[in-house]
Backbone bond lengths (Angstrom), bond angles and torsions (degrees), N, CA, C in turn:
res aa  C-N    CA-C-N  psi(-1)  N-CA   C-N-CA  omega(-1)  CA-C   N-CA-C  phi
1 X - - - 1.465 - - 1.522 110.80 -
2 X 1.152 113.19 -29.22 1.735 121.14 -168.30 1.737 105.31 -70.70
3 X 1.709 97.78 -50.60 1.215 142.59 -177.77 1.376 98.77 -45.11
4 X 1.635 125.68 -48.00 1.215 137.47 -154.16 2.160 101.82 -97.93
5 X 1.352 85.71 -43.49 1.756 98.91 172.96 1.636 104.03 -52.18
6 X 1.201 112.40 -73.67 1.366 112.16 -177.03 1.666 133.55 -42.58
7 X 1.470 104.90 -57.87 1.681 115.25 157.03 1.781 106.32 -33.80
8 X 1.935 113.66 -54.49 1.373 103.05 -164.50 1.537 117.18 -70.38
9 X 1.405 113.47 -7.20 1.588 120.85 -170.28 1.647 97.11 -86.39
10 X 1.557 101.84 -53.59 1.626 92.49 168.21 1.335 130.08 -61.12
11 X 1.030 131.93 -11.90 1.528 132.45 156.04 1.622 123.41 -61.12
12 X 1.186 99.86 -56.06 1.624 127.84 163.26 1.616 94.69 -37.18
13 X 1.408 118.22 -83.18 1.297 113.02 -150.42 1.739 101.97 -72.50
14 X 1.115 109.82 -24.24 1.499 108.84 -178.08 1.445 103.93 -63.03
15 X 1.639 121.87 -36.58 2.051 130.27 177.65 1.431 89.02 -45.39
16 X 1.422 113.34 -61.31 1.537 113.47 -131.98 1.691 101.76 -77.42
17 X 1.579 117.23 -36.55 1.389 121.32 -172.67 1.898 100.18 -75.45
18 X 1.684 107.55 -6.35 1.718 83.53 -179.83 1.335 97.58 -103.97
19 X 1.620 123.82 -24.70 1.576 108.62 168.20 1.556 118.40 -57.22
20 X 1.423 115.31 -39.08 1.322 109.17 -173.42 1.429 112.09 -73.24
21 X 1.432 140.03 -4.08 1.209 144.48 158.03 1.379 127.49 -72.80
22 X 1.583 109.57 -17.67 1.352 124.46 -177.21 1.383 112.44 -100.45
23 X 0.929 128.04 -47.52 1.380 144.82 145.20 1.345 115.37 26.21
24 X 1.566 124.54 110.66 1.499 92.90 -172.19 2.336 97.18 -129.74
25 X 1.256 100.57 124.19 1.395 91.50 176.88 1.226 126.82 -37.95
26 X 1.210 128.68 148.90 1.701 125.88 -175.42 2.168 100.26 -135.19
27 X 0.864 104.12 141.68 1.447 127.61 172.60 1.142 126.15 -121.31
28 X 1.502 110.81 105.64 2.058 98.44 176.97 1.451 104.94 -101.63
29 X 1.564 105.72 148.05 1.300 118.55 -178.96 1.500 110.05 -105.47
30 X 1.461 130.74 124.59 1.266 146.96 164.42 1.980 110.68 -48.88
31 X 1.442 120.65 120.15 0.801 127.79 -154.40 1.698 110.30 -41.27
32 X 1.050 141.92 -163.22 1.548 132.15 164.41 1.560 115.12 33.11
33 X 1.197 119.19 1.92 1.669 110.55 174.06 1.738 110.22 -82.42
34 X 1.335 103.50 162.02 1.596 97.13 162.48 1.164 133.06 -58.76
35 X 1.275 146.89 137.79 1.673 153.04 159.57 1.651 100.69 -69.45
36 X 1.150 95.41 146.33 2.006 104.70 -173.61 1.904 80.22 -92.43
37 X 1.100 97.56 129.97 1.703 119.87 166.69 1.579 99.81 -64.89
38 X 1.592 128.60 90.71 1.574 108.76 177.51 1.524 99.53 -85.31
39 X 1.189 133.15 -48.56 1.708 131.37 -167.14 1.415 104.56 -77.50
40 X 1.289 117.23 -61.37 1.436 129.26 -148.60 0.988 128.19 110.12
41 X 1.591 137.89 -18.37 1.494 153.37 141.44 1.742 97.84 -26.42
42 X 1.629 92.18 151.35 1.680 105.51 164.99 1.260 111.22 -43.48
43 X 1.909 117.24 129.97 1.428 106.62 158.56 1.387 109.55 -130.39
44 X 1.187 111.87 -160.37 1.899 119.02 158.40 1.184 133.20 -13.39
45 X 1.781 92.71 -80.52 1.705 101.73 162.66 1.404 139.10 -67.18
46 X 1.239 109.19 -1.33 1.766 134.68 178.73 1.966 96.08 -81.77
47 X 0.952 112.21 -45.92 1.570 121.88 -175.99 1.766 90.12 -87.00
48 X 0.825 94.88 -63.58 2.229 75.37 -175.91 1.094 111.56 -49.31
49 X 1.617 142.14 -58.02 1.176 166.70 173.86 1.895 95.39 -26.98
50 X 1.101 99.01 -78.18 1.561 106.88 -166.64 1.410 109.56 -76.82
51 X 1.536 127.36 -45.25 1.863 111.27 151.96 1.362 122.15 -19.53
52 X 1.673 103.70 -61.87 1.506 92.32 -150.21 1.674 116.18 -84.03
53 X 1.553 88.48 -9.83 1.652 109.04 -173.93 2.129 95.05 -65.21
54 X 1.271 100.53 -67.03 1.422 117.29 -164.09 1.585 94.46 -55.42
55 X 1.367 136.09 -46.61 1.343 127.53 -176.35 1.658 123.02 -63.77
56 X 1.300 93.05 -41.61 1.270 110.99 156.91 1.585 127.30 -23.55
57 X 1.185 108.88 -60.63 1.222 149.11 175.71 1.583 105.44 -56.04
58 X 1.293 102.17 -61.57 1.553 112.92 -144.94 2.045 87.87 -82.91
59 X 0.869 98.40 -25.89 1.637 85.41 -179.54 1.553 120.07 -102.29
60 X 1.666 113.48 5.64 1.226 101.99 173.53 1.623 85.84 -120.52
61 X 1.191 132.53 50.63 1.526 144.92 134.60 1.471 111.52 -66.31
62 X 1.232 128.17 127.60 1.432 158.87 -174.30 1.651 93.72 -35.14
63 X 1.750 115.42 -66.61 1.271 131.73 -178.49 1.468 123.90 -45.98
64 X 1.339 111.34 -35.31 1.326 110.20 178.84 1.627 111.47 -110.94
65 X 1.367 106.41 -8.40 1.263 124.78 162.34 1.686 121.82 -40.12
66 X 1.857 95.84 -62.44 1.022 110.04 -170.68 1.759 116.63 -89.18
67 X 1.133 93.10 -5.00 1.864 98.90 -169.72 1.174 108.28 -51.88
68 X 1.499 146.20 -52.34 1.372 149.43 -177.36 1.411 96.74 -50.33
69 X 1.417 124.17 -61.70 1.619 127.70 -160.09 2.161 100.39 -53.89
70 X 1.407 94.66 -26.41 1.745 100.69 -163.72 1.875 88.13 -74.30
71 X 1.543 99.50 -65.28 1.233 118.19 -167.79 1.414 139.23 -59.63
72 X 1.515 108.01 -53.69 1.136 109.35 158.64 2.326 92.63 123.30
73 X 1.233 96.23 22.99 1.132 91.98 -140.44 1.921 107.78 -161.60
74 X 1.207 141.51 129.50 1.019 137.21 156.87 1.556 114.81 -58.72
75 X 1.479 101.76 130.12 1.751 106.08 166.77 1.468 108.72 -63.95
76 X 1.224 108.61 159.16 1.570 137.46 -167.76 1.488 108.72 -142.75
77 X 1.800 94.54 98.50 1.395 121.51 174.57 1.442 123.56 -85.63
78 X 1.446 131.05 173.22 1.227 150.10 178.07 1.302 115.16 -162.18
79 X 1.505 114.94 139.18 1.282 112.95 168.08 1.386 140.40 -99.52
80 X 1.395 135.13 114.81 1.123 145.37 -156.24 1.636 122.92 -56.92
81 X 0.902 127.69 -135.88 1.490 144.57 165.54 1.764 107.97 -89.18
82 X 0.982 102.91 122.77 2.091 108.36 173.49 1.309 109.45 -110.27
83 X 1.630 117.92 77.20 1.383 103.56 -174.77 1.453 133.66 -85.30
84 X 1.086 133.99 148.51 1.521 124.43 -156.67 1.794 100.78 -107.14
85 X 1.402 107.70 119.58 1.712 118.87 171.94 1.498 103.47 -101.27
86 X 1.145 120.44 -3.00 1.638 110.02 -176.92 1.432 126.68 -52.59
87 X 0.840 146.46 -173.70 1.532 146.57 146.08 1.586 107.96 -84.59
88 X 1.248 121.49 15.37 1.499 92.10 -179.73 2.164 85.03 -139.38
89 X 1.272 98.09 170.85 1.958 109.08 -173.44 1.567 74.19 -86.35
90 X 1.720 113.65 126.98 1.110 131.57 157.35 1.440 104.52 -133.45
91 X 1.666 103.83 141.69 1.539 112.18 -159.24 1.780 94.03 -89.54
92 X 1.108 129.58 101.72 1.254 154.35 -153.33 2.079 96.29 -84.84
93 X 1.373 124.06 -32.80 1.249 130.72 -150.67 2.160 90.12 -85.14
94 X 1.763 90.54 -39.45 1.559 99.68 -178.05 1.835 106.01 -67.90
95 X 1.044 122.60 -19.62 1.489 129.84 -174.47 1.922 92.67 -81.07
96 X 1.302 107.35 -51.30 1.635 98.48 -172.84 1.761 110.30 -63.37
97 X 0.990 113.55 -36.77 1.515 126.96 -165.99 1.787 89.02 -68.77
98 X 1.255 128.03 -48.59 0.992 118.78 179.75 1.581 104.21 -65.50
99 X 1.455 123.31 -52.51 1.699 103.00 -168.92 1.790 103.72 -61.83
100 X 1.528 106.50 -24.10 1.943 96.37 177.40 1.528 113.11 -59.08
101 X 1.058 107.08 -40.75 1.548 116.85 -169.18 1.443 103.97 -73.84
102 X 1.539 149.24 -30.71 1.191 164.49 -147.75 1.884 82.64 -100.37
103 X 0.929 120.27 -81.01 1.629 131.74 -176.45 1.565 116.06 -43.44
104 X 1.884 114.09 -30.37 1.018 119.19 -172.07 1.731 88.35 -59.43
105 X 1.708 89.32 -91.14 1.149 108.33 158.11 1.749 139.27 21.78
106 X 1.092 106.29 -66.60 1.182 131.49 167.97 1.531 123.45 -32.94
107 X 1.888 104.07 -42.59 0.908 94.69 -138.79 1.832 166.93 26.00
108 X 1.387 97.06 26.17 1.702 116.98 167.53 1.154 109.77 -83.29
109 X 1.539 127.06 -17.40 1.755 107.02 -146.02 1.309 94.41 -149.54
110 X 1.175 162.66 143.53 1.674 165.32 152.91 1.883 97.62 -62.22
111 X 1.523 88.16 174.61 1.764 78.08 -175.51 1.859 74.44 -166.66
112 X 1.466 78.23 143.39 1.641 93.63 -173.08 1.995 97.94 -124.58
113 X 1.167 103.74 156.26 1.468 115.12 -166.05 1.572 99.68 -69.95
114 X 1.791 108.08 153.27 1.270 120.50 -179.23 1.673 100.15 -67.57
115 X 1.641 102.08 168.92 1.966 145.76 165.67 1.979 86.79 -19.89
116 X 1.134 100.82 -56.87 1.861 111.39 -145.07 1.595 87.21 -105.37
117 X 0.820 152.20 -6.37 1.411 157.61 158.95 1.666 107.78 -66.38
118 X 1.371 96.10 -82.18 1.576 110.64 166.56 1.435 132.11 -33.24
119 X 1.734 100.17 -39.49 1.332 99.13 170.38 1.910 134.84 -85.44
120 X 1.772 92.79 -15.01 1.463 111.16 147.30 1.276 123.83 -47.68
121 X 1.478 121.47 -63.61 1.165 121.06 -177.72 1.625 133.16 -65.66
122 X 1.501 92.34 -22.70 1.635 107.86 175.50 1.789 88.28 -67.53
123 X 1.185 120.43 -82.41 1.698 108.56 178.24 1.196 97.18 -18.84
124 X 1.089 140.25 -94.64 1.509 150.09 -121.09 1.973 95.50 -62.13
125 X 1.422 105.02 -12.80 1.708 102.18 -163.73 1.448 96.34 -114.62
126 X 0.918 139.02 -10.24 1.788 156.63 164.81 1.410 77.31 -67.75
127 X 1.518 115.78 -98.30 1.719 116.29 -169.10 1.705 116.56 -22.98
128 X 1.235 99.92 -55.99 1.343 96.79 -176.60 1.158 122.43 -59.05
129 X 1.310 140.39 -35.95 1.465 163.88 -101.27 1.545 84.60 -139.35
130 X 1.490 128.09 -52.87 1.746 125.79 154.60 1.180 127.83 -61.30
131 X 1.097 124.39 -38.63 1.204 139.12 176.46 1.571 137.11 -106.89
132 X 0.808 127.72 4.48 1.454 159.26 -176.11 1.431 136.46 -131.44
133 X 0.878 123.31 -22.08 1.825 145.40 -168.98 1.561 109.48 14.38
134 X 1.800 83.44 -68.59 1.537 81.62 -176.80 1.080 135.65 -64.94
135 X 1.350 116.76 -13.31 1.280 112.46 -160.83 2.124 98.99 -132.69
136 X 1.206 83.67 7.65 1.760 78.82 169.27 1.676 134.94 -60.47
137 X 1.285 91.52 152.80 1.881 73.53 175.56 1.673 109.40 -112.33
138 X 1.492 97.14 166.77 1.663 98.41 -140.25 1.668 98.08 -93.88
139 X 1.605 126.64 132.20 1.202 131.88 -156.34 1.684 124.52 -69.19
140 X 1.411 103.96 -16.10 1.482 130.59 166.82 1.478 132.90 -81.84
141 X 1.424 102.35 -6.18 1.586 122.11 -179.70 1.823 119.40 -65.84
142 X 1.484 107.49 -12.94 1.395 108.99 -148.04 1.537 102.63 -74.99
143 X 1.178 115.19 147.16 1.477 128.35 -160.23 1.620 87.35 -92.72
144 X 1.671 122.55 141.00 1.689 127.30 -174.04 1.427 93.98 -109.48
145 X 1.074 112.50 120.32 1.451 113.06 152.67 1.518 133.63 -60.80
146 X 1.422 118.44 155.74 1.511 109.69 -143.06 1.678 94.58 -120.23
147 X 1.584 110.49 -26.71 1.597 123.59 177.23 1.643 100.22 -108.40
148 X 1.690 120.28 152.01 1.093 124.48 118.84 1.203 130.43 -118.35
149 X 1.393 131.81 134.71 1.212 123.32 -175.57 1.990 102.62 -95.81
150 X 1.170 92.60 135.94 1.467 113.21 167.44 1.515 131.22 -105.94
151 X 1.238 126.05 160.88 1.583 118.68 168.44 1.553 121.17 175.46
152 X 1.554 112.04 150.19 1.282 98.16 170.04 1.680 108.16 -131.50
153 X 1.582 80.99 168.87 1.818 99.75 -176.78 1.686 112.92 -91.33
154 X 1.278 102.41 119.99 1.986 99.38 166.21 1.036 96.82 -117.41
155 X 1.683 114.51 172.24 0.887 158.32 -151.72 1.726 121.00 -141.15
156 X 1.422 125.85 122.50 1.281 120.60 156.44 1.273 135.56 -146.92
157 X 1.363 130.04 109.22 1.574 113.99 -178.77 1.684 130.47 -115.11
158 X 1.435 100.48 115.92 1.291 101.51 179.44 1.715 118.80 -83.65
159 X 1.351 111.67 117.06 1.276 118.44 -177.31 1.711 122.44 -126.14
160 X 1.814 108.57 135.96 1.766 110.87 175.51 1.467 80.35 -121.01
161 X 1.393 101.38 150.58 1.544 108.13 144.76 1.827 112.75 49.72
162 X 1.123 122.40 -132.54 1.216 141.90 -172.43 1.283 117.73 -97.45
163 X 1.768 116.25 -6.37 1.420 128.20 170.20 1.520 114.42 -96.69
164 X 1.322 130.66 140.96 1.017 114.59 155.28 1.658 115.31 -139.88
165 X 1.318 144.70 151.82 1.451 129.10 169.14 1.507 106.33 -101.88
166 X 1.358 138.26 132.54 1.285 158.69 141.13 1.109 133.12 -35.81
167 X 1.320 135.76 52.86 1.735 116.87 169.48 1.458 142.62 -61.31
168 X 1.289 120.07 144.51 1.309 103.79 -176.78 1.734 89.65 -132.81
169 X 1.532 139.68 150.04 1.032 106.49 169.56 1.804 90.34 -157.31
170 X 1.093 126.04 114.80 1.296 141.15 -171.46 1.770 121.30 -106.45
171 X 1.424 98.20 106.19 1.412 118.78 -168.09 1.508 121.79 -86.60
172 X 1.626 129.02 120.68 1.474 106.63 -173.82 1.368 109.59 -150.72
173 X 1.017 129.37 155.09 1.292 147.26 -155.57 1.456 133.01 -139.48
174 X 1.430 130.50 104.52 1.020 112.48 -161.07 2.179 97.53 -105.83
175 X 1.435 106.59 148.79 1.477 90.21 -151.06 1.741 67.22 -146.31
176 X 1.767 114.65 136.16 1.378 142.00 127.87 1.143 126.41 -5.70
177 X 1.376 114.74 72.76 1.657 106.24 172.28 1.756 136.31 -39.99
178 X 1.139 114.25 -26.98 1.134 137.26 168.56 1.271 145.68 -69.18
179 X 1.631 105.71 -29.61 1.461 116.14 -130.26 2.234 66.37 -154.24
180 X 0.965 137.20 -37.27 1.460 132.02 -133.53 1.330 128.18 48.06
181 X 1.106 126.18 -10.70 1.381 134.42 176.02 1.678 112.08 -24.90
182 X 1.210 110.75 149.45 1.439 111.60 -174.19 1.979 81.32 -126.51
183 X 1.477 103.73 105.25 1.541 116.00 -173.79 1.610 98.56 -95.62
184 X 1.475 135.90 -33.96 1.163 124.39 167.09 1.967 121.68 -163.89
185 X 1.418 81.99 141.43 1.970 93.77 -151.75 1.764 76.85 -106.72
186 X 1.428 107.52 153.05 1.581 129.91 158.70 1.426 107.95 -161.20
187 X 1.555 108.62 -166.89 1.779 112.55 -165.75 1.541 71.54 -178.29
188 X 1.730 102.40 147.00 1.176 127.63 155.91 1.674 129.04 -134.42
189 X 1.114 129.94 101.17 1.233 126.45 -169.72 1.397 128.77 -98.14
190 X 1.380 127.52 139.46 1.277 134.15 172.35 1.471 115.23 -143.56
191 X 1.769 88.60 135.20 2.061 121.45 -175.91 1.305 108.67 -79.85
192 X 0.868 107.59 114.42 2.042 101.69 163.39 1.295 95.11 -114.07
193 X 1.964 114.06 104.41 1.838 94.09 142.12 1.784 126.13 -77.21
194 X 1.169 95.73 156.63 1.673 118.41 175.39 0.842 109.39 -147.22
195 X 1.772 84.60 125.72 1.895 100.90 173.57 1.384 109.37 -126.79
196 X 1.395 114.89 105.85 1.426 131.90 179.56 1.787 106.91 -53.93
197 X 1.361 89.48 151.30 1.690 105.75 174.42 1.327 127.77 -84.96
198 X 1.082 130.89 118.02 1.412 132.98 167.35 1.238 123.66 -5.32
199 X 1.554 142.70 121.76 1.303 122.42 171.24 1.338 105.38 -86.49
200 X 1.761 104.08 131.31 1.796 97.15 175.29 1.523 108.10 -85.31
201 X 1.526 119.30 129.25 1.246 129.93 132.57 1.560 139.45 -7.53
């Protein structure tokens, strides 16, 4: 029994010294705070950073400035295609959600639901329209948006040796559905240097 006690303590302590070797620290970040840049690749704050900068922009432009004073009325945006030229897989859908959310936000501009959104809801008004009568909503109602903004993501890295600098530089455009007009062009860029560590010998 002693024989048997002892073996089970060494098992025990042998669990605990290989979990605590494996162990890996964890950090939670409070919503809207910064992310620590560990690589230097696109992250989080690279897409907040350049959203809110470029929207910024795009609605205190003269053109969309003045549209209510013409209209009578806030413009009503959508966001287009965000295509990615970089060298690296950047999730392009998280870049739009940020310019939607930047525009919501804003309050300058209305914003009407995406392609695949829209076509949910058209179901959802067929259904209703069978099933609902009275109280359906009517399939011709849908409000047209008057902007889409478009844009894409590049990429550049200049590298010697153990240095390298990072570009990221994301281009966007919000352009006249109607008319094609390209009413306002910007670019926002950001450098990351990185300087890699020595491999020890």
């Amino acid at each position: 029994m002693k024989k048997f006690a002892i073996i089970f303590a060494g098992c025990m302590a042998l669990s605990l010294i290989s979990c605590g070797s494996t162990s890996n620290a964890v950090s939670r970040y409070e919503e809207g705070a910064d992310v620590k840049d560990i690589t230097g690749y696109w992250n989080e704050n690279d897409i907040k950073l350049v959203c809110e900068k470029l929207i910024s922009g795009c609605i205190a432009s003269p053109r969309v400035a003045n549209f209510k004073a013409l209209n009578g009325r806030d413009p009503v945006a959508i966001v287009g295609k965000i295509s990615n030229k970089s060298s690296e897989h950047i999730d392009t859908a998280m870049v739009a959600k940020r310019f939607q959310t930047a525009i919501i936000n804003s309050g300058v501009m209305e914003f009407v639901a995406d392609s695949e959104q829209r076509l949910a809801l058209r179901e959802e008004k067929v259904d209703q329209a069978e099933n609902a009568y009275d109280t359906a909503k009517s399939i011709g109602n849908e409000l047209a948006a008057d902007y889409m903004l478009q844009g894409t993501v590049y990429s550049h890295v200049d590298e010697e040796g153990l240095e390298s600098v990072r570009t990221y530089q994301v281009d966007a455009q919000l352009i006249d559905i109607e008319s094609n007009k390209i009413l306002w062009q910007d670019e926002k860029t950001i450098s990351k240097y990185i300087k890699k560590s020595a491999k020890k010998l």
